[in-house]
MIDOSE-1310 file (N, C-alpha, C; in nm, 2 decimals, decimal comma, always signed):
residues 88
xxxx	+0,09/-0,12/+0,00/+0,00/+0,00/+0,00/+0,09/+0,12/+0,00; +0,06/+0,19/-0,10/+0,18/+0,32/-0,13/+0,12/+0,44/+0,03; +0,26/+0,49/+0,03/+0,28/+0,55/+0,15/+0,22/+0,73/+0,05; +0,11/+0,80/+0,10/+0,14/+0,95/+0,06/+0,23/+1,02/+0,12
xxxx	+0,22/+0,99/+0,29/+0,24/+1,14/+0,35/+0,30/+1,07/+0,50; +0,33/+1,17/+0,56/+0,36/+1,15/+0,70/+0,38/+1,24/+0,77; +0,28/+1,28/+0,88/+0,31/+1,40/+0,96/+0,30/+1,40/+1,09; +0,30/+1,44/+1,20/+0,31/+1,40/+1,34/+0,26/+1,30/+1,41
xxxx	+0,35/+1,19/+1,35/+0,34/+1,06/+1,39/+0,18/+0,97/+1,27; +0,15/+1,07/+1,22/+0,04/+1,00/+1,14/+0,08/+0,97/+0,99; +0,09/+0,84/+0,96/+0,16/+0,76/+0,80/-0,01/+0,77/+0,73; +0,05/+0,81/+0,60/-0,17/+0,82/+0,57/-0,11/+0,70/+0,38
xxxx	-0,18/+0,61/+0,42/-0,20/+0,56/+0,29/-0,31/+0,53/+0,21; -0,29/+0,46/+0,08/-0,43/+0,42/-0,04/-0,37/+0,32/-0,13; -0,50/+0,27/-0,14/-0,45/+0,23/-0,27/-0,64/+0,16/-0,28; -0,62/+0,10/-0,45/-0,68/+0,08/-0,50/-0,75/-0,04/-0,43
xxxx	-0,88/-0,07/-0,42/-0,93/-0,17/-0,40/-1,04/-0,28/-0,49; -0,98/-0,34/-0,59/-1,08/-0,41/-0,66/-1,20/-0,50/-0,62; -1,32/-0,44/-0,62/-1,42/-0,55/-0,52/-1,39/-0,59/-0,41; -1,32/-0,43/-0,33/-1,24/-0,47/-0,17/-1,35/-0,43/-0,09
xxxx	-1,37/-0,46/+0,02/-1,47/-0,41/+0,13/-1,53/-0,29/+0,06; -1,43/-0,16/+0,11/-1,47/-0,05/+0,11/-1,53/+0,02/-0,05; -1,65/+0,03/-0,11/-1,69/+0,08/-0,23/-1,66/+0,19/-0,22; -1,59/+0,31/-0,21/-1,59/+0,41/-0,18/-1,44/+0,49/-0,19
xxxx	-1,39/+0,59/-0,25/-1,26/+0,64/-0,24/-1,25/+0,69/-0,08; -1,10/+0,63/-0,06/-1,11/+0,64/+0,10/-0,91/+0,65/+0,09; -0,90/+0,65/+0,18/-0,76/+0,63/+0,25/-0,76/+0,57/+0,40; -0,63/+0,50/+0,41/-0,58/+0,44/+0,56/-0,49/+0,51/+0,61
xxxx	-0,51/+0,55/+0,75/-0,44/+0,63/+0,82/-0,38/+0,56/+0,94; -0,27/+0,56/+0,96/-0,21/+0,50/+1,15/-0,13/+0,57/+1,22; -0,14/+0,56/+1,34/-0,09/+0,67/+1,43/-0,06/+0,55/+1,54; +0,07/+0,52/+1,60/+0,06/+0,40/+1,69/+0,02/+0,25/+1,65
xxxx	-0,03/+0,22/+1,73/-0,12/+0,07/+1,71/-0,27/+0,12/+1,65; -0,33/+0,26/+1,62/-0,44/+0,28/+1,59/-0,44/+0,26/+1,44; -0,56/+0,26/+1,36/-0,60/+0,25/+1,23/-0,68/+0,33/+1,20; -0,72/+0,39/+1,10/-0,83/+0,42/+1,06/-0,87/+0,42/+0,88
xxxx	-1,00/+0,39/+0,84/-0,97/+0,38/+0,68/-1,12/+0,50/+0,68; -1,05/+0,63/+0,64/-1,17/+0,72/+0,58/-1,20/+0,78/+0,46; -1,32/+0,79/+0,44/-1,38/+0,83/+0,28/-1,28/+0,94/+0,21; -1,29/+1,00/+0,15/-1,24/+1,09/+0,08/-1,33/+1,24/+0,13
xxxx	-1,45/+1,18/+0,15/-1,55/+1,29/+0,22/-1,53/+1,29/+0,35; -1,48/+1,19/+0,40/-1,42/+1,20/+0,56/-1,54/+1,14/+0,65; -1,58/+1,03/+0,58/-1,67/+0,97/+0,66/-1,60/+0,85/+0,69; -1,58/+0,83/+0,85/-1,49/+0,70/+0,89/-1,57/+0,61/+0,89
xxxx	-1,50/+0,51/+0,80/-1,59/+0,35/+0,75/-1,51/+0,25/+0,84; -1,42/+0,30/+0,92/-1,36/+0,17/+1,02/-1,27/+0,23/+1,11; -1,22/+0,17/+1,19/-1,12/+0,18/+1,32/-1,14/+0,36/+1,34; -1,02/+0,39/+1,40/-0,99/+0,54/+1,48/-0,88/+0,56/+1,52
xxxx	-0,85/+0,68/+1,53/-0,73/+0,75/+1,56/-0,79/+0,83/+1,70; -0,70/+0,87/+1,80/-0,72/+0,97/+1,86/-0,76/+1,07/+1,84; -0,86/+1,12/+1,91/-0,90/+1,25/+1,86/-0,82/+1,38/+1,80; -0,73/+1,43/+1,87/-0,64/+1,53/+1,79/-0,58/+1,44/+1,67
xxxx	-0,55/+1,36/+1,66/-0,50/+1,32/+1,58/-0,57/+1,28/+1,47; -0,70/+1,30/+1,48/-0,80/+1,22/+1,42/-0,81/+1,41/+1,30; -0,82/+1,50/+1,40/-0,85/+1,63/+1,40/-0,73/+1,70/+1,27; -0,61/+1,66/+1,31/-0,49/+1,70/+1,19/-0,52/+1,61/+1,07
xxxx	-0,57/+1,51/+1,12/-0,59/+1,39/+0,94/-0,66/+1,46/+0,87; -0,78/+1,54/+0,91/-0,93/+1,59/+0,85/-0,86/+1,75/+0,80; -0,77/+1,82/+0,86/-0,72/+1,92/+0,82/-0,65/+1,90/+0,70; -0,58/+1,81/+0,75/-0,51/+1,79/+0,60/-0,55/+1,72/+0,46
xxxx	-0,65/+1,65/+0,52/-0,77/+1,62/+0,40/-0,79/+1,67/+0,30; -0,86/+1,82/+0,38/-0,92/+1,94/+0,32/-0,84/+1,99/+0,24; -0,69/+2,05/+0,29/-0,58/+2,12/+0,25/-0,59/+2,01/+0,06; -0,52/+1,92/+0,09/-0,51/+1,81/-0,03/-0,62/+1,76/-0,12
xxxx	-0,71/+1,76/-0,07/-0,85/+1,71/-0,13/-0,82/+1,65/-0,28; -0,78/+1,75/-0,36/-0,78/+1,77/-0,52/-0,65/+1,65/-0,58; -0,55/+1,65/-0,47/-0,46/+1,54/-0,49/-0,48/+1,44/-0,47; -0,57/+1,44/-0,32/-0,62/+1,28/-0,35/-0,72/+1,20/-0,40
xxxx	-0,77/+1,26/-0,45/-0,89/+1,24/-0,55/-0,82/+1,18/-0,67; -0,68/+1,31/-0,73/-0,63/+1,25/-0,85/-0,52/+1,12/-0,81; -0,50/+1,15/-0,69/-0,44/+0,98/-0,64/-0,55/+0,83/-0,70; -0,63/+0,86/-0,59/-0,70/+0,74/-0,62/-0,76/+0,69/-0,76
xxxx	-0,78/+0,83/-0,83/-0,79/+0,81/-1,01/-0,72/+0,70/-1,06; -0,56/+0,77/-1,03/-0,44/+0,68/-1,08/-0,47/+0,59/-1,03; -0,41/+0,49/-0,92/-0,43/+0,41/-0,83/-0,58/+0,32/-0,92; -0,67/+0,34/-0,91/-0,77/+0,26/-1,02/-0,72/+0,25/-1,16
xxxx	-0,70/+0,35/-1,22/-0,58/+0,35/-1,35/-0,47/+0,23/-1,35; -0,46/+0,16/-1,24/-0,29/+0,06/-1,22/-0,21/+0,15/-1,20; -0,20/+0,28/-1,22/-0,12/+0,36/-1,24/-0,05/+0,38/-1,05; +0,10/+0,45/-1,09/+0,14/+0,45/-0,93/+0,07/+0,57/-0,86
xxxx	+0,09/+0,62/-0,70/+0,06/+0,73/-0,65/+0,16/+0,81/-0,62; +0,13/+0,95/-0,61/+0,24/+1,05/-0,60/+0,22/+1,06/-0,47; +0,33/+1,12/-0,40/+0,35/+1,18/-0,24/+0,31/+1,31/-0,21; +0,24/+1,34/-0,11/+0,14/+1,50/-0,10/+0,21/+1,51/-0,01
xxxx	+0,26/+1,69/+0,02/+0,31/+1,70/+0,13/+0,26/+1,69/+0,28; +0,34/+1,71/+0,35/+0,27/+1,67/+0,50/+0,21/+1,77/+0,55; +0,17/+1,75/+0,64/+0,09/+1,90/+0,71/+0,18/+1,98/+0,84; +0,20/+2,09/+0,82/+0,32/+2,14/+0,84/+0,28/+2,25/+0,97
């Protein structure tokens, strides 16, 4: 699962899911032993993060939106994903 980003202690990845659980463009995020897999609209379809940390994932969301959208494009394309910056 290609790595985007990584920012205070939070690694955020994606990748493509062919007839995988989630129907939905989403991304996996971990912080610790925590998980979380959220929508692209930021509706969490599984596990959790701490709350602030839950709080910087969603900011940074926002900030990127347009890249990860064109991530997950590619990524269904076969195609590879590019690295977004972190949230700074």
């Amino acid at each position: 699962m290609p790595t985007l980003s990584m920012f205070y202690g939070i690694i955020v990845r994606m990748f493509a899911e062919k007839n995988g659980q989630h129907h939905t463009p989403h991304l996996h995020a971990a912080y610790g032993g925590d998980e979380v897999v959220v929508s692209l609209d930021g509706e969490v379809l599984e596990g959790e993060l701490p709350k602030g940390k839950m709080q910087l994932l969603y900011a940074w969301m926002e900030i990127h939106r347009d890249e990860l959208e064109a991530n997950w494009k590619l990524l269904c394309d076969g195609e590879p994903a590019f690295k977004i910056e972190p949230l700074k």
